[in-house]
C-alpha positions as protocol buffer text, in pm:
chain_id: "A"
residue {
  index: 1
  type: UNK
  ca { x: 12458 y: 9289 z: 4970 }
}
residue {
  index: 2
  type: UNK
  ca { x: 12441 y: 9565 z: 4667 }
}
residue {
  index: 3
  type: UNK
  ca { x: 12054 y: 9676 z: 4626 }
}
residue {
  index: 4
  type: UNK
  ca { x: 12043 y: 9585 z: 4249 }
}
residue {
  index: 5
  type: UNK
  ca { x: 12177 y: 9187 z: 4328 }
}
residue {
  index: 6
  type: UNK
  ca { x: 11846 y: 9163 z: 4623 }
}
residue {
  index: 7
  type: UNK
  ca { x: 11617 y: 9296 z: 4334 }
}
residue {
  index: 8
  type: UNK
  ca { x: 11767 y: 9018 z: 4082 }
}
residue {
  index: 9
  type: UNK
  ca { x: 11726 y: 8710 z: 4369 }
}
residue {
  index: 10
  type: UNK
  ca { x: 11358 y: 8870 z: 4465 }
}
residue {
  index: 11
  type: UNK
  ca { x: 11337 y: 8818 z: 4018 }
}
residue {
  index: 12
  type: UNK
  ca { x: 11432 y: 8481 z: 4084 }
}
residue {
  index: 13
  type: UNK
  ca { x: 11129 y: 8407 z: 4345 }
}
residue {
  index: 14
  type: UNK
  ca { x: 10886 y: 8523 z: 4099 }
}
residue {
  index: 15
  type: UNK
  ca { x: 11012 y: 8301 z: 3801 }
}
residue {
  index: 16
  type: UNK
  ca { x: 10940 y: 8045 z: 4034 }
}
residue {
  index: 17
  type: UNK
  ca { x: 10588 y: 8177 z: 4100 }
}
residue {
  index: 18
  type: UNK
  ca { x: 10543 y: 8221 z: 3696 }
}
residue {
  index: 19
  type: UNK
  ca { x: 10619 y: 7848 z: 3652 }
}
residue {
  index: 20
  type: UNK
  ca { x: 10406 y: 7792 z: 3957 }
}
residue {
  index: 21
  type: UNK
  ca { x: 10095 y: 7980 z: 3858 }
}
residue {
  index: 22
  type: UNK
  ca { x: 10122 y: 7897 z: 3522 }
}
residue {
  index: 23
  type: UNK
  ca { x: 10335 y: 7583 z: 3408 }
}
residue {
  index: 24
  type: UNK
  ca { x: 10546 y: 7846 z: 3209 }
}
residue {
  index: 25
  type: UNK
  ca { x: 10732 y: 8195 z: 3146 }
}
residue {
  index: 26
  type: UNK
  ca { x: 11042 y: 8110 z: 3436 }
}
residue {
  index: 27
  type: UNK
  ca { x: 11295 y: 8160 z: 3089 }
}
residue {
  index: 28
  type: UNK
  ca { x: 11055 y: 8424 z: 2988 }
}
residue {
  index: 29
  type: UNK
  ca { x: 11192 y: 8640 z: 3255 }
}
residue {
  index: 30
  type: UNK
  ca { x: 11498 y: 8465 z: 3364 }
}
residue {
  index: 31
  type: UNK
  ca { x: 11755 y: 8559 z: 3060 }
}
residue {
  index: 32
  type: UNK
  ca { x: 11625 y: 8987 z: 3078 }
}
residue {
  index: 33
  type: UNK
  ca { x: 11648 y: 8967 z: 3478 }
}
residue {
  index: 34
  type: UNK
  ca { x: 12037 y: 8831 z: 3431 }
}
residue {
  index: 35
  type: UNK
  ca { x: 12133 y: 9024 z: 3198 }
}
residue {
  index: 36
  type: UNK
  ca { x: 11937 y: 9376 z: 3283 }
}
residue {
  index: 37
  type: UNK
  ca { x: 11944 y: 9327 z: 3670 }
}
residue {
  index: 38
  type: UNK
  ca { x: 12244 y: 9090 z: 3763 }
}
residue {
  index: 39
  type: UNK
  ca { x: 12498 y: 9196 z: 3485 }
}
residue {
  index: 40
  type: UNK
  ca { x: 12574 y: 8853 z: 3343 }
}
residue {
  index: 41
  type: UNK
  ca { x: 12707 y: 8826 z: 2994 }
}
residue {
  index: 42
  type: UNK
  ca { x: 12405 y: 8759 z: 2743 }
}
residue {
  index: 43
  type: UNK
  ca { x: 12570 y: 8428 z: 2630 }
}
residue {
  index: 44
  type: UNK
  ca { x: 12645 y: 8314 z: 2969 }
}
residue {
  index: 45
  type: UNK
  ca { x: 12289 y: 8403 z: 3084 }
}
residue {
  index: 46
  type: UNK
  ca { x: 12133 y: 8178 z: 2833 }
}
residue {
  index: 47
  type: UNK
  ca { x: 12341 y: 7923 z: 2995 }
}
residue {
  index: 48
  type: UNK
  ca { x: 12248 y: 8012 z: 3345 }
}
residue {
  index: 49
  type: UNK
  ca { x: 11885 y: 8017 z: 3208 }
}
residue {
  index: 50
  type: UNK
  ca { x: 11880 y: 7648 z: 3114 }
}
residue {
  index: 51
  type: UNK
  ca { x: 12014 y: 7528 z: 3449 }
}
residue {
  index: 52
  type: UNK
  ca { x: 11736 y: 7730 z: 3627 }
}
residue {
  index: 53
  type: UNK
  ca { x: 11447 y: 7621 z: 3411 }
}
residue {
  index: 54
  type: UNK
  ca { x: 11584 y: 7279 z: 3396 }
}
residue {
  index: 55
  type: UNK
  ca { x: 11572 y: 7262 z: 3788 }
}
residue {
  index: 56
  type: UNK
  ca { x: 11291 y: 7419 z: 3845 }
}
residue {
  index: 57
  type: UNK
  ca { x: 11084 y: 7270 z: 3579 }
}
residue {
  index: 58
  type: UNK
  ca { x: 11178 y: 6917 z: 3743 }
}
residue {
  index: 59
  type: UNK
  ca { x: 11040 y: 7030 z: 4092 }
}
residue {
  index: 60
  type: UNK
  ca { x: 10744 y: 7128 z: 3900 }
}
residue {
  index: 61
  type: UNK
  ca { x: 10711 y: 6765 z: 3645 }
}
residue {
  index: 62
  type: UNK
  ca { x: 10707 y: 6602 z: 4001 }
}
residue {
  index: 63
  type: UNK
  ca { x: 10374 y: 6750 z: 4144 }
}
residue {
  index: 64
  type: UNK
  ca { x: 10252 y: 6620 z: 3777 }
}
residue {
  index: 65
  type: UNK
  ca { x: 10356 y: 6280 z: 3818 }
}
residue {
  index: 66
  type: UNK
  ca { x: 10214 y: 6207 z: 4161 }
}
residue {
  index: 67
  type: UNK
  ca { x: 9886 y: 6283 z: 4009 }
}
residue {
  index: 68
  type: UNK
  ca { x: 9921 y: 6091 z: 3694 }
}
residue {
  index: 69
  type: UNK
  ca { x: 9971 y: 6394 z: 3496 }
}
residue {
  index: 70
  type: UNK
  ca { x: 10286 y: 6295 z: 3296 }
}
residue {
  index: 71
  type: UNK
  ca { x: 10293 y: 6074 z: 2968 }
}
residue {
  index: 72
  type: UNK
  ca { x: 10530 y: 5920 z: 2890 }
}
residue {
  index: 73
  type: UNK
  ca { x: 10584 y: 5791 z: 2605 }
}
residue {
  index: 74
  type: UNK
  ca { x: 10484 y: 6120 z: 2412 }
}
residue {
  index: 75
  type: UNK
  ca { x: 10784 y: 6257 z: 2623 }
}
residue {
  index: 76
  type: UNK
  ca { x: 11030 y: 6057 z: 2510 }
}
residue {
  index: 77
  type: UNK
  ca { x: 10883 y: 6103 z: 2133 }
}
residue {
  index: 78
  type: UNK
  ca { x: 10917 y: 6485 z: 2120 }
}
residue {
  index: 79
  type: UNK
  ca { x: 11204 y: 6517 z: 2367 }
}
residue {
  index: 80
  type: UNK
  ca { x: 11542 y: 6286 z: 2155 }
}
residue {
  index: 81
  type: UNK
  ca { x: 11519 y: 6509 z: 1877 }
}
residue {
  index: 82
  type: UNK
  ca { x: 11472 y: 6826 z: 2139 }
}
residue {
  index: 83
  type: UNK
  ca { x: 11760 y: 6685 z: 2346 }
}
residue {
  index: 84
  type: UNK
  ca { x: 12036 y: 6636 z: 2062 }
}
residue {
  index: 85
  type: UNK
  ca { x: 11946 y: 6928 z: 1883 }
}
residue {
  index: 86
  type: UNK
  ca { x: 11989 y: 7181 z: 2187 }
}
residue {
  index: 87
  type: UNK
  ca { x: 12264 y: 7000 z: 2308 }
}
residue {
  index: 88
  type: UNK
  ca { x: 12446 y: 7054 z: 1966 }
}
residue {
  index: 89
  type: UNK
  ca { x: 12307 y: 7374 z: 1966 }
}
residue {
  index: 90
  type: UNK
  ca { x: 12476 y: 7482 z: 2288 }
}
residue {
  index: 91
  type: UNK
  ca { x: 12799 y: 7278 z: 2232 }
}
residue {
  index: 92
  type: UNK
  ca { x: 12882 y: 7361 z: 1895 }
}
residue {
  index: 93
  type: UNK
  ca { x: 12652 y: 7622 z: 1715 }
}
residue {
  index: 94
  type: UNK
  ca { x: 12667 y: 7932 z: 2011 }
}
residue {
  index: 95
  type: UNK
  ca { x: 13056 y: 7930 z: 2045 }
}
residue {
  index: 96
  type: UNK
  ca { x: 13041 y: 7918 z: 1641 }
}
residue {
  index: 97
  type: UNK
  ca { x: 12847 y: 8235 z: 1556 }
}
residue {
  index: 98
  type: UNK
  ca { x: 13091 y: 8506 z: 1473 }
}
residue {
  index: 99
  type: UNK
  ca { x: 13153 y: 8830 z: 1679 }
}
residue {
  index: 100
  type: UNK
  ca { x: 12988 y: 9051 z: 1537 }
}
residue {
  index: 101
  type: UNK
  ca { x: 12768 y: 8846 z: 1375 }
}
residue {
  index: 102
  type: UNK
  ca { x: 12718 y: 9137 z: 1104 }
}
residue {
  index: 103
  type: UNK
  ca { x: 12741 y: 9474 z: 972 }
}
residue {
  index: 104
  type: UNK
  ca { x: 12481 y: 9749 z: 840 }
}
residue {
  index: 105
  type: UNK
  ca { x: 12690 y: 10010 z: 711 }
}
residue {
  index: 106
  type: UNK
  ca { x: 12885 y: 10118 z: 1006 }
}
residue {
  index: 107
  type: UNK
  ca { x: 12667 y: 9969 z: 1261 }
}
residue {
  index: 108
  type: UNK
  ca { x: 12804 y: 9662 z: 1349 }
}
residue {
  index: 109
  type: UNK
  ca { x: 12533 y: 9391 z: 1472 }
}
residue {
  index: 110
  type: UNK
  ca { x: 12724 y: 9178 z: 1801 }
}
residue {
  index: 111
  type: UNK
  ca { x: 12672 y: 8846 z: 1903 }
}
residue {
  index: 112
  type: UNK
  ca { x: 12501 y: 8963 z: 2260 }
}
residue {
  index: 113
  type: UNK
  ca { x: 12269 y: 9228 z: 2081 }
}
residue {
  index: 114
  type: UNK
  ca { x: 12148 y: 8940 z: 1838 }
}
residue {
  index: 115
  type: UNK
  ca { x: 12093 y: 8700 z: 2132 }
}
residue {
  index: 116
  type: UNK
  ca { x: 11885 y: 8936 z: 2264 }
}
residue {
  index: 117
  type: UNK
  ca { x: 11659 y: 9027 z: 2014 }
}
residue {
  index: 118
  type: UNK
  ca { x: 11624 y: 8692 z: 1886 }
}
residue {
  index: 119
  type: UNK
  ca { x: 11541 y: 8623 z: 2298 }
}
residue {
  index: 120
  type: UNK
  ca { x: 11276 y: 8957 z: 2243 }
}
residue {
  index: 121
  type: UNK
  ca { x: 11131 y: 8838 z: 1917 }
}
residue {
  index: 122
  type: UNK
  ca { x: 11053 y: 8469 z: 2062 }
}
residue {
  index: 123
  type: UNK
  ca { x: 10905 y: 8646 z: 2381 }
}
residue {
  index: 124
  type: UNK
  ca { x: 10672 y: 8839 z: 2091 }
}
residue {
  index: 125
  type: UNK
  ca { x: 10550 y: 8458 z: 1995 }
}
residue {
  index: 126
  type: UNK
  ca { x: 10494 y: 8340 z: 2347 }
}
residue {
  index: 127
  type: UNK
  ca { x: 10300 y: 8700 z: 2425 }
}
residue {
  index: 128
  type: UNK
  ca { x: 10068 y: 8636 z: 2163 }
}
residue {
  index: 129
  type: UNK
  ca { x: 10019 y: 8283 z: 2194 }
}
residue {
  index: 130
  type: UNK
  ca { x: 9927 y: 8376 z: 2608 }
}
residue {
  index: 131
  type: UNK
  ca { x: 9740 y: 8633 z: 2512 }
}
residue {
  index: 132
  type: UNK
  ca { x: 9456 y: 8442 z: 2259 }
}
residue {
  index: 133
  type: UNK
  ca { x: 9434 y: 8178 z: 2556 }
}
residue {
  index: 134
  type: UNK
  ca { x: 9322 y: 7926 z: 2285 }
}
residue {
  index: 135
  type: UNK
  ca { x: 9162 y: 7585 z: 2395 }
}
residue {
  index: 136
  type: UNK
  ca { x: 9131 y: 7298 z: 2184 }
}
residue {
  index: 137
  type: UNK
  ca { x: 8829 y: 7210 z: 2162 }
}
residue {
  index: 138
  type: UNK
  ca { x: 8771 y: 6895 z: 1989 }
}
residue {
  index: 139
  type: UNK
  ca { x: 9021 y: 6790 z: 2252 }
}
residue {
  index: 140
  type: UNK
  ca { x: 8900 y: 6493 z: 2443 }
}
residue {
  index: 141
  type: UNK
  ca { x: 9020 y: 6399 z: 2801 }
}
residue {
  index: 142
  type: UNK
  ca { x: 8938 y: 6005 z: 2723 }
}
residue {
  index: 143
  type: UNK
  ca { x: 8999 y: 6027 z: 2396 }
}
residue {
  index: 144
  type: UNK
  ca { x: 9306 y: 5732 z: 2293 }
}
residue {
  index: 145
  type: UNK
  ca { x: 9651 y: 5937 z: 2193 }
}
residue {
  index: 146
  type: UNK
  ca { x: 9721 y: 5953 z: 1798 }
}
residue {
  index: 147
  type: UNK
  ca { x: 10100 y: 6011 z: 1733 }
}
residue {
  index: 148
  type: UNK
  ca { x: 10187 y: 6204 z: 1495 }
}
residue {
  index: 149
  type: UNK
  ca { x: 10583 y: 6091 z: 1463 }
}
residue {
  index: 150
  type: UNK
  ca { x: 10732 y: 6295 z: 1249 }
}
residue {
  index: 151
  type: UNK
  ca { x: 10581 y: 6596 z: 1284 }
}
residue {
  index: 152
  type: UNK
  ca { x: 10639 y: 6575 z: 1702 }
}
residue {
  index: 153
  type: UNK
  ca { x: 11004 y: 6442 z: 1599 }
}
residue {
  index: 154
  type: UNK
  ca { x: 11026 y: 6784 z: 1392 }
}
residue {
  index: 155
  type: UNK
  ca { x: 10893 y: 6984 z: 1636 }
}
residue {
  index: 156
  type: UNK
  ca { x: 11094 y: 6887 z: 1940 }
}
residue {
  index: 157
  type: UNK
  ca { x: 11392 y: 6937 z: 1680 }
}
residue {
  index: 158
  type: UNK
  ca { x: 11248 y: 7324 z: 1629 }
}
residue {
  index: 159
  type: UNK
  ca { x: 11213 y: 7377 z: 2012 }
}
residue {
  index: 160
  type: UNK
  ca { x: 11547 y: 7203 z: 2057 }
}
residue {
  index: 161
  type: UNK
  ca { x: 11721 y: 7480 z: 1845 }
}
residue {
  index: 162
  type: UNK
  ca { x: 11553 y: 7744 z: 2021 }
}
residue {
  index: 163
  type: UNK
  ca { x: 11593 y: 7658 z: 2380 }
}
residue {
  index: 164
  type: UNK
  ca { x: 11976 y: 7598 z: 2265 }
}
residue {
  index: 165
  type: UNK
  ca { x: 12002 y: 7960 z: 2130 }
}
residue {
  index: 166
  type: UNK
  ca { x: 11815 y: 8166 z: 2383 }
}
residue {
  index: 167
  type: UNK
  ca { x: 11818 y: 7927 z: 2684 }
}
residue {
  index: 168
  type: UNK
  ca { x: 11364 y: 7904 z: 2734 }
}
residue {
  index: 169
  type: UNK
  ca { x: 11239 y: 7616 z: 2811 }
}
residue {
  index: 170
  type: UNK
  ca { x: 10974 y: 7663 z: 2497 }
}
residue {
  index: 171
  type: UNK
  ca { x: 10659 y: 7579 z: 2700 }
}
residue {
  index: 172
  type: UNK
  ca { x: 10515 y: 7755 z: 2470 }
}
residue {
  index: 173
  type: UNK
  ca { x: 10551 y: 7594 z: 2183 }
}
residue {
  index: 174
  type: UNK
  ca { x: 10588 y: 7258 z: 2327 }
}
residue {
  index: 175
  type: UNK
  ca { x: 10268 y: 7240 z: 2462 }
}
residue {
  index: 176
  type: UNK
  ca { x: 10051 y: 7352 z: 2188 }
}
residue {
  index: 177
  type: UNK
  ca { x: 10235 y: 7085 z: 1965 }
}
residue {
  index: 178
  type: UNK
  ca { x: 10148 y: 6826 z: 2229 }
}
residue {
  index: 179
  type: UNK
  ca { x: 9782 y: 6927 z: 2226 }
}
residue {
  index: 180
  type: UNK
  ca { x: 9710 y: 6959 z: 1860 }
}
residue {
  index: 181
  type: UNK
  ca { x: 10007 y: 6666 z: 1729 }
}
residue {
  index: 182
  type: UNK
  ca { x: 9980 y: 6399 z: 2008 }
}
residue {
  index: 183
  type: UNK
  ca { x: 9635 y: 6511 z: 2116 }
}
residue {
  index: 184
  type: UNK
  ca { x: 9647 y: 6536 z: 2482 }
}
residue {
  index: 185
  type: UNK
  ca { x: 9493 y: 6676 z: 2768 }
}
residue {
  index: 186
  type: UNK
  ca { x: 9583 y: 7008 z: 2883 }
}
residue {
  index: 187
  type: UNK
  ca { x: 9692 y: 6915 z: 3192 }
}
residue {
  index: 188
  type: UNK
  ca { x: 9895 y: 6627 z: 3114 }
}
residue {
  index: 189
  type: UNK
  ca { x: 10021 y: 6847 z: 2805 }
}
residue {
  index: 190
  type: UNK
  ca { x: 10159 y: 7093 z: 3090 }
}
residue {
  index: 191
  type: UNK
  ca { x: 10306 y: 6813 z: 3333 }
}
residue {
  index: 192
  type: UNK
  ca { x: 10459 y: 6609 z: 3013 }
}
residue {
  index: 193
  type: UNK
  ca { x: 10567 y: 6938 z: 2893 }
}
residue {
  index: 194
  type: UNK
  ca { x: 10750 y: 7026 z: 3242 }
}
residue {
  index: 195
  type: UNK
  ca { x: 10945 y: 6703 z: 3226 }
}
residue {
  index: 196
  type: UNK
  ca { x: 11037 y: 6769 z: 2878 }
}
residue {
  index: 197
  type: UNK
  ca { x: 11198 y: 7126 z: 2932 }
}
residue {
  index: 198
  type: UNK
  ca { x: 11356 y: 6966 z: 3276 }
}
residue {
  index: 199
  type: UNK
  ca { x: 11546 y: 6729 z: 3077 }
}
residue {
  index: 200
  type: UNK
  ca { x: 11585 y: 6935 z: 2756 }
}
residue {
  index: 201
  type: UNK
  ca { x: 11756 y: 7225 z: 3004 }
}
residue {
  index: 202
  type: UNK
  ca { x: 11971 y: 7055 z: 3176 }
}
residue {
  index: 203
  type: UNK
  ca { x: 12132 y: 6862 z: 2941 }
}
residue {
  index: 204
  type: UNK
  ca { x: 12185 y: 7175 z: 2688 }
}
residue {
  index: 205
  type: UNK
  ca { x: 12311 y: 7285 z: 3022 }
}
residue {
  index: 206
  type: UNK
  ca { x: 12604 y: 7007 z: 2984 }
}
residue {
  index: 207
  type: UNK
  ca { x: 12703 y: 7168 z: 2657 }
}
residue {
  index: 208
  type: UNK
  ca { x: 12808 y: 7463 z: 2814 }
}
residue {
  index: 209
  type: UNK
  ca { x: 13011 y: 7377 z: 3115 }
}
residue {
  index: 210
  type: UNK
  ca { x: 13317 y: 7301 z: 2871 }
}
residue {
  index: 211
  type: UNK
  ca { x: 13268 y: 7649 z: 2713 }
}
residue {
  index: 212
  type: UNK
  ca { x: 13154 y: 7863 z: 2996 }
}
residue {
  index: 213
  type: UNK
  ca { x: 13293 y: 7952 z: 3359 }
}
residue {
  index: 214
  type: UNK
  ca { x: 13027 y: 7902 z: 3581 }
}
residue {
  index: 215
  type: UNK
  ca { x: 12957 y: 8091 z: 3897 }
}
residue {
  index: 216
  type: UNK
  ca { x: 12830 y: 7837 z: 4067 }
}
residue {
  index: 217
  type: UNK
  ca { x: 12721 y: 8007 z: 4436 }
}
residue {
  index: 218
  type: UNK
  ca { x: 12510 y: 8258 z: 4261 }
}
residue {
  index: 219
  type: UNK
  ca { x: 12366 y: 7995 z: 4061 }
}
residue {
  index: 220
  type: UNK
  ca { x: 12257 y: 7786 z: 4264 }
}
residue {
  index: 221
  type: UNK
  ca { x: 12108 y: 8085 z: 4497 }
}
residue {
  index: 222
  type: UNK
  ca { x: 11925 y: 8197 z: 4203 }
}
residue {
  index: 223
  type: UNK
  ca { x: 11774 y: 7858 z: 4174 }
}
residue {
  index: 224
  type: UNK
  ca { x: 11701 y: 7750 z: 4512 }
}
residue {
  index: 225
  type: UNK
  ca { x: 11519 y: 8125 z: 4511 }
}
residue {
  index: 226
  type: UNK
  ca { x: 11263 y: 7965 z: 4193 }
}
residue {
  index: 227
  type: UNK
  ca { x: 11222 y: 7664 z: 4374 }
}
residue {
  index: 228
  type: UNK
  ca { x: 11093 y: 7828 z: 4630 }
}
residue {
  index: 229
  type: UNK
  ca { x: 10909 y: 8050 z: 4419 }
}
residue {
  index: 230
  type: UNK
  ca { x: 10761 y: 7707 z: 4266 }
}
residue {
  index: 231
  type: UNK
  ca { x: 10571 y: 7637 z: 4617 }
}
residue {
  index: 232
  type: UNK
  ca { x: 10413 y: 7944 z: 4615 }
}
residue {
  index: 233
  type: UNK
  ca { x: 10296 y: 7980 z: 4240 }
}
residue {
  index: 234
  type: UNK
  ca { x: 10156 y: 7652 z: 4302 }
}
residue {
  index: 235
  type: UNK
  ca { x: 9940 y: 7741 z: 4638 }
}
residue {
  index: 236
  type: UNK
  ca { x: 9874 y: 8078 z: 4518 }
}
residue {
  index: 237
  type: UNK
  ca { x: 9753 y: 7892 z: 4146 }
}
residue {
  index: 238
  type: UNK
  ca { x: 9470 y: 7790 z: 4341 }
}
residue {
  index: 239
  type: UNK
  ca { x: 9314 y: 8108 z: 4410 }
}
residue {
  index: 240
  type: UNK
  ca { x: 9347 y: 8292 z: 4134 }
}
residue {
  index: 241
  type: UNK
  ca { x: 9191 y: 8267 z: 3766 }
}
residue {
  index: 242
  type: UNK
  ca { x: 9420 y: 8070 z: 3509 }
}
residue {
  index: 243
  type: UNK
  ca { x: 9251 y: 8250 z: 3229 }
}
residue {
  index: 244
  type: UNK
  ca { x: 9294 y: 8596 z: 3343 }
}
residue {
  index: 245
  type: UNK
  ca { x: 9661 y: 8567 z: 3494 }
}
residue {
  index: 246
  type: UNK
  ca { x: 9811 y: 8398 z: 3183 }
}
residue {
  index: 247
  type: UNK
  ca { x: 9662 y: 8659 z: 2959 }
}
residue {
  index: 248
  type: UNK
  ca { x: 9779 y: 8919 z: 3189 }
}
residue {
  index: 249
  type: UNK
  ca { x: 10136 y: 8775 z: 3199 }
}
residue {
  index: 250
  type: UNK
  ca { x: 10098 y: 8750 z: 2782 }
}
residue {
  index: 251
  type: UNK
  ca { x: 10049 y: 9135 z: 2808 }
}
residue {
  index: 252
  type: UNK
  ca { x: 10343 y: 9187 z: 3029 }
}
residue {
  index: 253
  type: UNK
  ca { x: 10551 y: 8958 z: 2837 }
}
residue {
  index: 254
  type: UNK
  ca { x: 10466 y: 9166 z: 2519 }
}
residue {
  index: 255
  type: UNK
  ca { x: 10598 y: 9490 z: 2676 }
}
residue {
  index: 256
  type: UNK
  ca { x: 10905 y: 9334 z: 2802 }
}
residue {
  index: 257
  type: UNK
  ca { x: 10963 y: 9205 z: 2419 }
}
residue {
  index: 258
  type: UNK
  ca { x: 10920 y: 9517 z: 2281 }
}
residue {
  index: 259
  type: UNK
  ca { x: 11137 y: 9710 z: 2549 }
}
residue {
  index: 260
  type: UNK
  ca { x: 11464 y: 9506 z: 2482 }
}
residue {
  index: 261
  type: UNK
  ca { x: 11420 y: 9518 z: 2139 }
}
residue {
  index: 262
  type: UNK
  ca { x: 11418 y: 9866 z: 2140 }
}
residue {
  index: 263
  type: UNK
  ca { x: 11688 y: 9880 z: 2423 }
}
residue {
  index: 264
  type: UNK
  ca { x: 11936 y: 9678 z: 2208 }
}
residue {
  index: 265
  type: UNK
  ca { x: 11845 y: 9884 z: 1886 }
}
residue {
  index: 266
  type: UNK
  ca { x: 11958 y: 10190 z: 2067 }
}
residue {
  index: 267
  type: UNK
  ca { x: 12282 y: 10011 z: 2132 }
}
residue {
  index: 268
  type: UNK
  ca { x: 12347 y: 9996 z: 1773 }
}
């Protein structure tokens, strides 16, 4: 087996551990590690992103929900919109954007290069938001859940789009919205938020298997790999500080941002 394809599956191990560790970052890494390691298509990574999240997210919501972890009906609030709008997204808005998708002067702007630093600039957002490590504090683990519908609705919509275009999960936005709009725990704000991008993933997933070709053994390699990874985030989440590892992923996740960025400026 080629030297660069054992790097990419050893990538896939630590998305796993990310997810594991953390409850987040597996789409952080998995769309750059496709594209820069494995050679896949940018497009066609995004697609391969979803399925990997998806699946691995679902191992992950089902620790959550053998310890309670997982509400319910705040899932199935934020995640409708999220579901139709990243499976409408995937379906019908990716295939649509034009090739290139612009021009300045005589550099011409192509549908991969914009995938990828739109994929760059969201990693920005989820660097900074891991970085600050903000708690909620007049969160209250009794306290009864206040919906806010519409502005979850809307948010799940926002997310929906996202995940559809660059194929994250959007833990990161999800669960701060979950916090702050439906007022939940952090924990159960990470295990509802797991199930959410499960679902979400896989069925923007759907939306591509009429547009894409799929190569389905390394697929499925790559995400039995961050399954496995899953286990071990999850035992090694037990030793080691929250607080410090998910600001030092934030500051890792930064760099990575502002490399491909830069990387797909150059290819201008």
């Amino acid at each position: 087996m080629d030297v660069i394809v054992v790097i990419g599956f050893a990538a896939a191990v630590l998305i796993g551990i990310s997810l594991g560790l953390i409850g987040g970052g597996g789409s952080i890494l998995t769309v750059p590690v496709l594209v820069y390691i494995l050679g896949v298509n940018p497009v066609l990574a995004t697609a391969y992103s979803l399925f990997v999240v998806g699946a691995t997210s679902l191992v992950g919501a089902g620790t959550y929900m053998k310890k309670g972890l997982v509400n319910y009906k705040t899932a199935i609030v934020f995640a409708i919109p999220s579901f139709i709008a990243v499976f409408l997204t995937r379906k019908f808005l990716v295939p649509a954007l034009p090739d290139p998708l612009f021009s300045i002067g005589e550099s011409a702007i192509t549908k991969n290069i914009g995938i990828m630093v739109f994929f760059a600039l969201i990693m920005l957002a989820a660097s900074f938001s891991m970085i600050r490590n903000k708690k909620c504090v007049d969160c209250d683990e009794n306290e009864e859940i206040k919906y806010n519908f519409p502005m979850i609705a809307l948010e799940g919509s926002i997310v929906g789009v996202i995940t559809g275009i660059v194929g994250a999960g959007g833990g990161f936005l999800i669960i701060p919205a979950l916090v702050l709009l439906a007022r939940l725990p952090m924990k159960m704000a990470v295990g509802t938020s797991l199930l959410i991008i499960a679902a979400k993933s896989l069925i923007g997933f759907l939306g591509d298997l009429s547009t894409q070709t799929i190569d389905w053994q390394m697929l499925l390699i790559f995400t039995g790999l961050s399954i496995i990874g899953i286990f071990i985030g999850s035992a090694l989440s037990k030793k080691i500080n929250e607080k410090i590892l998910k600001k030092g992923f934030g500051w890792f996740v930064l760099i990575m941002g502002i490399y491909i960025i830069s990387k797909e400026l150059m290819n201008i």
